[in-house]
N, C-alpha and C positions, 0 to 999 in steps of 0.2 A: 443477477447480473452476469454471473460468470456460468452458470447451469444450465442458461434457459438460452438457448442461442436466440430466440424472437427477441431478446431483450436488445438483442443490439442493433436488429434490422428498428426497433421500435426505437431508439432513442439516436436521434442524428448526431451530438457530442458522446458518443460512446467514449469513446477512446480517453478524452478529457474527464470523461466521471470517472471512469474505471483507476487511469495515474491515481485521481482523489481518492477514490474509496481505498485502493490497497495502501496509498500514503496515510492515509488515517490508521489504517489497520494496524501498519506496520508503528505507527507512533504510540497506539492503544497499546500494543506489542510492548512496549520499550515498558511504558510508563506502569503493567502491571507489575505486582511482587510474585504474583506465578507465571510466568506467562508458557507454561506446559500445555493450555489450551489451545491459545493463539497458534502453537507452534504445531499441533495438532491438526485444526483446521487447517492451516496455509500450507501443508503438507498432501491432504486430502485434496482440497484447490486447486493445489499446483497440480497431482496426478491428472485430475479430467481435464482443468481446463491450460491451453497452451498460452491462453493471453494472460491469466491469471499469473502462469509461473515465471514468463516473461518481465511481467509488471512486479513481481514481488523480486526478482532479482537483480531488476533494476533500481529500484526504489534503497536497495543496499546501497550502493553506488554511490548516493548523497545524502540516505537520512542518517548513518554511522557517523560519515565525517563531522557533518554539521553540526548533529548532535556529540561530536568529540570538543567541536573546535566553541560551540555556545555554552557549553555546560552541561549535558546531559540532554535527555530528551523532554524534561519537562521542563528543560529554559526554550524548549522550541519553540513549542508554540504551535503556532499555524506557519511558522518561517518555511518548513518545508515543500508544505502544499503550494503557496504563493510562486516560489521559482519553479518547482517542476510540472505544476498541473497547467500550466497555459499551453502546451507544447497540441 
């Protein structure tokens, strides 16, 4: 999604999958007890791709808070993706 630049001339809701998938990412993130990997990748990510580093520094912005003010990130849920991936 983020590698292959055909990927986005190929899918018309790019932008809308893309919010999703880094929202997910980033709550996969929260929810492991290592998460040295995650943080590994979305480092890697973030170097090549611009929308990538854009979208995962965005995604700080409201999945920290939420997940401060619901209980953590695995009281989230899917709460996160629902508000910010319609945009």
């Amino acid at each position: 999604m983020f590698m292959d630049p055909d990927k986005r001339t190929q899918m018309p809701a790019w932008e809308r999958a893309a919010r999703v998938a880094v929202a997910r990412f980033r709550l996969d993130a929260a929810r492991a007890a290592d998460r040295s990997e995650f943080d590994t990748l979305a480092a890697q990510l973030a170097r090549v791709s611009p929308e990538f580093a854009r979208l995962w520094s965005e995604t700080a912005e409201f999945v920290a808070p939420l997940a401060k003010c619901l209980g953590g990130a695995e009281a989230m849920g899917r709460a996160a993706l629902v508000g910010r991936s319609a945009t």
